[in-house]
N, C-alpha and C positions, 0 to 999 in steps of 0.2 A: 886726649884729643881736644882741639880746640871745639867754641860753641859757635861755629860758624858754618857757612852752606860750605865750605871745603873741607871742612875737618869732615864731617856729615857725606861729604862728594866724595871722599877719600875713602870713608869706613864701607862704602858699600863697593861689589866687583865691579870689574873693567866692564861687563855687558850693562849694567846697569846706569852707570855712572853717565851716559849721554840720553836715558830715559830721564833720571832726576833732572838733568839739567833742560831740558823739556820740557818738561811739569813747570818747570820755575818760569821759562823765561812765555810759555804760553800763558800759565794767571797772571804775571806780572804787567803782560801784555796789555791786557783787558782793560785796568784799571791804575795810571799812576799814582794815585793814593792809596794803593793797595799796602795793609801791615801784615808783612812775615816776621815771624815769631820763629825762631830756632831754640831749640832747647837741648840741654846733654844727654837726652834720655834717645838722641837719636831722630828728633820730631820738627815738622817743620810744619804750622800752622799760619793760614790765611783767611784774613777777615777784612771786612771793608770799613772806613774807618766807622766808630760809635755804632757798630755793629759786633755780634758774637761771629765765632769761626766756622765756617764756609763747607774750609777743607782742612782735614789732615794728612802729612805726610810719614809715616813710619818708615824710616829708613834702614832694611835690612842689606845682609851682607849680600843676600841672593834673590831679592825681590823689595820692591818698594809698596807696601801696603796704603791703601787710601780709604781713609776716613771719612764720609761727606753729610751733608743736610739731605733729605729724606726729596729725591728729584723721581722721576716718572722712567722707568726701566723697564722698558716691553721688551728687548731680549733678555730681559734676567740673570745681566752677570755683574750685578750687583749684591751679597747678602745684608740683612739684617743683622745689627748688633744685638744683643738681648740687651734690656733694659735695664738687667743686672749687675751690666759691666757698668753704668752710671757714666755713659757715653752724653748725656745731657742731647744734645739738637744734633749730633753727630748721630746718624742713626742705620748709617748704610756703611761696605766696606766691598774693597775688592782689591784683589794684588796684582802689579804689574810686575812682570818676568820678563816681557818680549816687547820689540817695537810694535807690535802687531795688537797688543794688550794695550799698550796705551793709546792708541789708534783708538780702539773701539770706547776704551773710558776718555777721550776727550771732550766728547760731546756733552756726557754724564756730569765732567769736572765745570764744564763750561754754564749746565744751567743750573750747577749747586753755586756758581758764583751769580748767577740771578737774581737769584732768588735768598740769597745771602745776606 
């Protein structure tokens, strides 16, 4: 598989696959100096520039997992990483399956880019 947002766009299903491209084109939105980082491992991370990562993206086959900086969640459908996993400023996590899922984590994605 290539190391790119298509190879990455590809690996995950067809339900999926127009929420990824979502995600992307809303942070990218925010900030034109924004650096995405794709990696083989599946991952698409963003940071602002001379800054650490924001956000992470885990790109499964059945759901796109998100990784973010530690933001304010009053409905609490954000979890906690343990600090075990050596998440470093990445400290929260939640999965998106449905357009309706990322609906509610956009707000969440938008003031880990804030405060980024």
């Amino acid at each position: 598989m290539a190391v790119n947002f298509s190879g990455h766009y590809d690996y995950t299903d067809e339900q999926r696959r127009p929420l990824l491209s979502k995600i992307r084109r809303e942070v990218c939105g925010w900030d034109s100096k924004l650096i995405e980082t794709i990696t083989a491992q599946q991952r698409i991370a963003y940071a602002k520039p001379n800054r650490r990562v924001f956000l992470e993206l885990k790109v499964q086959r059945h759901r796109i997992v998100l990784h973010m900086v530690d933001v304010p969640d009053p409905d609490h459908i954000l979890s906690r990483i343990p600090e075990s996993h050596g998440w470093r400023q990445l400290t929260l996590r939640g999965e998106v399956e449905t357009d309706a899922d990322l609906e509610r984590f956009l707000p969440l994605i938008h003031t880990a880019w804030v405060r980024g």
